[in-house]
Residue, then its C-alpha position, 0 to 999 in steps of 0.5 A: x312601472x317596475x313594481x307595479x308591474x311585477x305585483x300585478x304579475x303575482x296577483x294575476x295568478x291567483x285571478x279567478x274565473x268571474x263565474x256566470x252565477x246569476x240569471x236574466x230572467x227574459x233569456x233563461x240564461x246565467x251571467x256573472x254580474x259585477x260581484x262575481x267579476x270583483x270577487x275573482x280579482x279583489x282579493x289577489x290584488x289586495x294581497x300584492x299591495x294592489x288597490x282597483x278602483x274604477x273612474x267615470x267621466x262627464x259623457x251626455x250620451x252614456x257612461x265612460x269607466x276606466x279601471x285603474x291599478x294603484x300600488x302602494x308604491x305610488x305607481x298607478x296603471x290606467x287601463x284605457x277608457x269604455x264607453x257604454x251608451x245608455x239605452x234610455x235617457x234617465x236614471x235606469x238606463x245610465x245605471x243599466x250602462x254604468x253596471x255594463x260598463x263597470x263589468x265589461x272594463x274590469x274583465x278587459x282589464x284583467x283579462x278574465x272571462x265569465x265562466x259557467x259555474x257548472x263545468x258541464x254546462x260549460x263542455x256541452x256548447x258546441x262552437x259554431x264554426x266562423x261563416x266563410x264570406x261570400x265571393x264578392x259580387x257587386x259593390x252593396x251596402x252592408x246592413x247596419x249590425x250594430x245592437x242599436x240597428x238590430x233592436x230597431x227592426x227588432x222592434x219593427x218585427x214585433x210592431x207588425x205582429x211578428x213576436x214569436x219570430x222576432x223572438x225566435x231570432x234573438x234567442x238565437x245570439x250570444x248571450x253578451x249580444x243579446x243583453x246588449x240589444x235587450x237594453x235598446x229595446x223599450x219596456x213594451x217591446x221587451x214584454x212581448x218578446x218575453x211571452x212570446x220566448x221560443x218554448x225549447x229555450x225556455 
């Protein structure tokens, strides 16, 4: 693993940031789509006799990538395995899971992370600060957090006649949280949240 190593070394340090130059038009927000993400790290490697390429496996509830380094030496490096379940059972939502997951395994594997392509863009969020956990108190089961769990009662909400709320709270996330509870939600449920986005984050 010498030689590979060492070439990964000098290619990571000309790596790039994978900017956030496309936009979701639902949230009004930039992201760096999977272009982005290889133009930051492509050329590098190729100059340091690095080829990346990205393998799938057989997985009959989404899609399972692993991004791997191969050297012209014959030495490879694996990066580990990413499963990204598919929000729906047919061919838009694998390829939705597919991109997901393509992009997410090449920034781990490279250990990048999407950047705005306006620097002011960048400084003017202001990090919130981690909630202090409360003083424990009587044993009580924790509500299910996963993007899966918060769509369902995404869903509810809007079912019940409350878009503008539901809506109001999703705007509220992360951007990558938010992507990922957006894949959950089915086509009806995502139009109606759209025209009932909060106005001031529009």
């Amino acid at each position: 693993m010498q030689k590979i190593a060492t070439a990964l070394l000098k290619a990571k340090q000309s790596f790039g940031p994978a900017l956030k130059d496309k936009t979701n038009p639902a949230f009004k927000s930039k992201y760096a789509d999977l272009g982005a993400c290889l133009e930051a790290v492509d050329k590098p490697c190729l100059d340091n006799a690095i080829v990346l390429y990205q393998e799938t496996s057989e997985d009959p509830t989404g899609v399972t990538v692993e991004t791997v380094f191969l050297h012209d030496s014959g030495e490879s490096l694996r990066c580990g395995k990413l499963h990204v379940p598919a929000s729906k059972q047919d061919p838009q939502g694998y390829g939705s899971a597919l991109t997901y997951a393509r992009r997410y395994s090449l920034m781990t594997a490279c250990g990048i992370a999407p950047e705005d392509d306006d620097g002011n863009a960048a400084s003017s969020k202001t990090t919130k600060p981690a909630a202090k956990p409360e003083p424990a108190a009587k044993p009580e089961q924790q509500p299910d957090m996963s993007a899966k769990a918060r769509a369902a009662r995404i869903s509810t909400g809007v079912a019940a006649g409350d878009a503008a709320g539901a809506a109001k709270a999703l705007a509220g996330l992360d951007d990558g949280l938010r992507d990922e509870i957006w894949g959950h939600l089915s086509e009806i449920t995502q139009k109606k949240l759209t025209a009932a986005w909060p106005k001031e984050i529009a």
